[in-house]
C-alpha positions as CSV (number, residue, x, y, z in Angstrom):
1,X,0.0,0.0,0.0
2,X,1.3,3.5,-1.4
3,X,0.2,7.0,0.0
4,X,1.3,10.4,0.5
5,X,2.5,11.9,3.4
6,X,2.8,15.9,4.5
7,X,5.3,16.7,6.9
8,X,5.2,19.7,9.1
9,X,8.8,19.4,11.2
10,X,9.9,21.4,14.0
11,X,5.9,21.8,15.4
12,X,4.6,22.2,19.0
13,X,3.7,18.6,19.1
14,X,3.4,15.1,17.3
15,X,0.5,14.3,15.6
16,X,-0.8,12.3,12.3
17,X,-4.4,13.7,10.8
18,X,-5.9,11.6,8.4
19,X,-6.9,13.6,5.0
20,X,-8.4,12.7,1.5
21,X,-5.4,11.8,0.1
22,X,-3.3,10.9,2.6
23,X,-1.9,11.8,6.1
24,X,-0.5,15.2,7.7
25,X,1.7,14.8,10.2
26,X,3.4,17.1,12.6
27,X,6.7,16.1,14.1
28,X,8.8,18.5,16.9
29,X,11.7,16.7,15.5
30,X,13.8,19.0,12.9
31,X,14.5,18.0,9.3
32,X,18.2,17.5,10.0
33,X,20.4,14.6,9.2
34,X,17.2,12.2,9.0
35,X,16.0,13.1,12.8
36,X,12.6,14.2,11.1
37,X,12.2,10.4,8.7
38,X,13.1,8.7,11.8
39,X,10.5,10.3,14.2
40,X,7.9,9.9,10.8
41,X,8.2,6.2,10.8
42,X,7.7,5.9,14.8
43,X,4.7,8.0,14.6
44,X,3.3,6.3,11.7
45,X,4.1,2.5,13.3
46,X,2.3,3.4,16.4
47,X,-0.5,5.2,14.7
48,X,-1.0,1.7,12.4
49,X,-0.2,-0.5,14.9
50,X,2.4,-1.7,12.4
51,X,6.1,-2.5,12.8
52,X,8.3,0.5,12.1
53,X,10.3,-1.8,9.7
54,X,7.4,-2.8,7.5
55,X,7.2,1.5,6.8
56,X,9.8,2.8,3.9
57,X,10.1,6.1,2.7
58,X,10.0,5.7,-1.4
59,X,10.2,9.2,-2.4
60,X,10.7,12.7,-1.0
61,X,13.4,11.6,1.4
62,X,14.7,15.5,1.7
63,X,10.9,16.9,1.1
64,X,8.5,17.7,3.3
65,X,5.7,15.6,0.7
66,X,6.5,11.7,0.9
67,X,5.6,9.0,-0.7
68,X,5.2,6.1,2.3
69,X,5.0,2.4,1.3
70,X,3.8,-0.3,3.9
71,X,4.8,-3.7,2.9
72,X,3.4,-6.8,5.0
């Protein structure tokens, strides 16, 4: 399963909205040297209840839009 992914980094507080076309999440973490992809992939496991492994970033590494894939 492919969707997209907003990121808003350095906010208040962590949270994941769901939206039409995908998922808006805001992460206190800043987008520096990964910190920001690694605090993504935690939020997303736990708000899945998935493993954080089974979550890969495909596109949009160094972009605040993603492109999440969830393998089983």
């Amino acid at each position: 399963m492919i969707f997209s992914v907003r990121v808003i980094p350095k906010a208040s507080r962590n949270l994941v909205k769901e939206e039409d076309k995908g998922f808006k999440v805001y992460l206190t973490k800043p987008a520096q040297e990964g910190l920001a992809n690694e605090q993504l992939i935690g939020l997303l496991s736990e708000h899945l209840k998935i493993k954080k492994y089974q979550i890969k970033i495909i596109k949009g590494d160094k972009s605040r839009n993603k492109l999440v894939e969830i393998s089983s």
